[in-house]
C-alpha positions in Angstrom: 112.9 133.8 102.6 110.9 130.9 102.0 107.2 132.0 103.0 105.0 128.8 101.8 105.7 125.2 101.8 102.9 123.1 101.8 100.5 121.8 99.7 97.9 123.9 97.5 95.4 123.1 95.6 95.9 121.9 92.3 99.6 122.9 92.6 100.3 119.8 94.9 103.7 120.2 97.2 104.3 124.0 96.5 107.6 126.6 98.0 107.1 130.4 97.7 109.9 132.8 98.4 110.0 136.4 98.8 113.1 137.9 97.5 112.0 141.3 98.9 111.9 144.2 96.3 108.5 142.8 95.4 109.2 139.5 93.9 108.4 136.3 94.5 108.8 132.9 93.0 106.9 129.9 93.1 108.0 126.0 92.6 104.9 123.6 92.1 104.3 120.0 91.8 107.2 118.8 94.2 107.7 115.5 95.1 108.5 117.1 98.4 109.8 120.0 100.0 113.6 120.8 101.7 112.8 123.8 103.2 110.1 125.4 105.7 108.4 128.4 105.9 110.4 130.9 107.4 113.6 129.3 106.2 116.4 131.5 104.5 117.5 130.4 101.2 120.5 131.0 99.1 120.5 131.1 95.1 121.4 127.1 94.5 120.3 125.5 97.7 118.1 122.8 96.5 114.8 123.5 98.3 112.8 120.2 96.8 112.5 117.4 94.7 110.2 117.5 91.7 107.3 115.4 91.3 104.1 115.1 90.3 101.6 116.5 93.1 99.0 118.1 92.7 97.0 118.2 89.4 99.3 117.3 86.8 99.7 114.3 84.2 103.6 113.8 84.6 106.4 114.6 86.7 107.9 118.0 85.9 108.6 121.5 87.9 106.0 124.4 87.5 108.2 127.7 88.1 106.3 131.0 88.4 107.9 134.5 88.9 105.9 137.3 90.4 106.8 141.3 90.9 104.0 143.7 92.7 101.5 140.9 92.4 101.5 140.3 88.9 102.6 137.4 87.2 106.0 138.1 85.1 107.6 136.0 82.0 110.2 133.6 84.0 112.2 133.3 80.8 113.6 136.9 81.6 115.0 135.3 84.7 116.8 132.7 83.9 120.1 132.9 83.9 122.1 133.2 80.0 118.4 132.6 79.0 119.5 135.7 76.7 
């Protein structure tokens, strides 16, 4: 469930989600949002356009991945990243 979309700062246009079990993930720098707080998304629903808000020197998607609070390597969930 999406639990932030707004801006933030230095992040610019920013979407958090809880996907329960302690993680969380968060999209930065959008160009603008799809989806509102409280909105429940599926894996694949486009849920913004990247951009450059925020602090940033060109347009690109800043992807973070967080379990129990701390911040975790995304690489480990990507898909066939392995």
């Amino acid at each position: 469930m999406v639990f932030f979309a707004d801006r933030e700062s230095g992040y610019g246009r920013v979407v958090k989600i809880n996907h329960g079990y302690g993680y969380s993930t968060v999209f930065a720098h959008l160009d603008r949002s799809l989806v509102k707080a409280g909105a429940k998304v599926t894996r694949g629903q486009p849920i913004g356009k990247v951009g450059l808000s925020g602090r940033t020197t060109g347009p690109h998607l800043h992807y973070e991945v967080w379990k129990d609070g701390e911040r975790q390597n995304p690489l480990h969930f990507i898909l066939d990243a392995y």
